[in-house]
Structure formats: structure tokens, C-alpha cells
N, C-alpha and C positions, 0 to 999 in steps of 0.2 A: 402289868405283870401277870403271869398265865398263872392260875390257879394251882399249879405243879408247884411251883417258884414261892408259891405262898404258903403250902405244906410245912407243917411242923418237921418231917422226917427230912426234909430235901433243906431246909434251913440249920438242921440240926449236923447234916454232912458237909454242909457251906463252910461254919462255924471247924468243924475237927478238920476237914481240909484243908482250911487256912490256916490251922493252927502249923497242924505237920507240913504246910509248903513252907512259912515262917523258919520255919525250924531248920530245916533246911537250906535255904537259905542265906540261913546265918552259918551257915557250915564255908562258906566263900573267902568271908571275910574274917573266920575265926583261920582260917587255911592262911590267911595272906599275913594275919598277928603273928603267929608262929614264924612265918618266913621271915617276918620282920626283926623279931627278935629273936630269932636263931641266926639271923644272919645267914641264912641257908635258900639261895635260887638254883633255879632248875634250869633259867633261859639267861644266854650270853647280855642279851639289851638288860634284862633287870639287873644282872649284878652290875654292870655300866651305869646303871644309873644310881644305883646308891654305893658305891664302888671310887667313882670318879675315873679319875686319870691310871690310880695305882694298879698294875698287871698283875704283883704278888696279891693282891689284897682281894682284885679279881679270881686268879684261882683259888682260893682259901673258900671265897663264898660260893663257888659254881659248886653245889653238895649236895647231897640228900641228909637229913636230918631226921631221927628218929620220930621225934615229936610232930614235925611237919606231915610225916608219911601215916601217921595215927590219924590225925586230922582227915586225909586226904581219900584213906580208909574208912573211915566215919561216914564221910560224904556221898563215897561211891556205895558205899549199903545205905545209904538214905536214897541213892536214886534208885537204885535196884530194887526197893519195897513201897515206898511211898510213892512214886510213881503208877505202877499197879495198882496201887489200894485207889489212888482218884478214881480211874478209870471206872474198877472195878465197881465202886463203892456209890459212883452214881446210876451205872447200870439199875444197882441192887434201890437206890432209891424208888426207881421207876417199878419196881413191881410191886410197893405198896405194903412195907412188910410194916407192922406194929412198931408205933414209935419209942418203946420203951424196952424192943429189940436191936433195933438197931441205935442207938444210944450206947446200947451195949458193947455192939460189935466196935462204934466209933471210938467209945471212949476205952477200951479195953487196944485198940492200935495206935489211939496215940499215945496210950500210957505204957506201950511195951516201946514206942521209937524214941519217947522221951528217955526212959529207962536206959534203952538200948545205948545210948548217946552217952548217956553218964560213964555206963561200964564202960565204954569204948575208951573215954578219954582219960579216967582219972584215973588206971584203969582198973578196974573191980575183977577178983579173978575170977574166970569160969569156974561152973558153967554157968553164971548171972546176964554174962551177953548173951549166947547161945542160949538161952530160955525165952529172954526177952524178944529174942530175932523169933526163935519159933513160935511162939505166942500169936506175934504181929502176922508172922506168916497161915498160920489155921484161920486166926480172924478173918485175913482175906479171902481163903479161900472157902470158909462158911459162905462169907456173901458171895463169892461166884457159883459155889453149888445151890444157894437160893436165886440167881440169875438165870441158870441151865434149869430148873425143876423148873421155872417159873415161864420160860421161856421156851422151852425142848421141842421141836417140831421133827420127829421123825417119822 
């Protein structure tokens, strides 16, 4: 293993990026519970198959459901943030910042995605998501402005 890979700070993003891909994730198959027990599809084959034969019972479930569409919402802002932050957040490994800095940065984004996730679903009124979303969002882009200072060639 290369010496990078043995670092504290690069182990310490390892660690919060599996957390929040985890998390994510689970956003799949908490999507598909909901569909389940709303009894609510989006695709002609799925409601056939737990539908059976019956054609009224078929349309009834061809739906969108409110709870399903929270879900589904939830997911698509997890890809839209947490996606960036990987990318982002190993770059920012690489230039060697203090590891009780970026610690910070780490655990201050997964504690706004987790947050964010909660308001999302149960759901908490604003602006408690819309804090937690912006939060997560400066966090990343502290460490892309510590990637461009760190990295700037012009």
C-alpha cells in the first residue's frame, strides 16, 4: 500500500465516504419499501408483477405516490452532493491539509447529509433541510477552494 493510502487524512475520507456512499445507497431500497407498501409503480412490468392477472388493480397501482416521490427526492439530492464531495474531497486529500482540518470538513458533511435525510423524510419544516443542504454545500466547496489555492497554475 503507497504511503498516501496509509495517511491518517486519506483514511479519515475513506472512512466519511463510505459512510455517505452507505447512505446513499440505502436511499434504493428504502425507494423500492415505499413503492411496496404504497402499492404505487411507475413501470407497466412492475405493477404485472405484483398486480397479477387483474387489469383494474393494474391501473390503481400504475401511480405516483406522495411518500414514494419524497423518497426519490431525497436520493436525487444525495446524488447531486455527495457525488461532488467524493471527488472533490479526495482531490483535497492530496494536498496535505491538517488532519484535524479536514476531520472537520468530513464530519461537519456527513452530519449535514445525514441531517439533511432526516428533514427530508419525516419531514422537519424549513428551513432545517435548506440549512443542512447549505452547510454540506460550503463544506465542499471550502475543500475545492483549498484544491485551486493549493493547486492554481496560472
Amino acid at each position: 500500500m503507497s504511503e498516501f493510502m496509509k495517511s491518517d487524512v486519506f483514511l479519515a475520507y475513506s472512512t466519511y465516504a463510505c459512510i455517505v456512499l452507505m447512505k446513499m445507497m440505502l436511499m434504493g431500497p428504502l425507494t423500492g419499501y415505499f413503492r411496496m407498501t404504497r402499492r404505487a409503480f411507475s413501470n407497466p412490468e412492475d405493477v404485472a408483477l405484483h398486480a397479477g392477472g387483474d387489469e383494474e388493480t393494474r391501473k390503481k397501482m400504475l401511480k405516483t405516490d406522495p411518500d414514494v416521490e419524497r423518497v426519490r427526492r431525497c436520493h436525487q439530492n444525495d446524488l447531486e452532493n455527495i457525488v461532488p464531495f467524493i471527488g472533490i474531497g479526495l482531490l483535497y486529500t492530496l494536498t496535505g491539509p491538517n488532519l484535524t482540518t479536514a476531520l472537520l470538513h468530513f464530519r461537519i458533511f456527513v452530519g449535514s447529509r445525514i441531517f439533511h435525510s432526516i428533514a427530508y423524510l419525516l419531514p422537519l419544516p424549513q428551513p432545517s433541510r435548506g440549512l443542512s443542504w447549505i452547510v454540506g454545500l460550503i463544506t465542499t466547496f471550502s475543500m475545492a477552494y483549498r484544491v485551486l489555492k493549493a493547486g492554481l497554475y496560472l
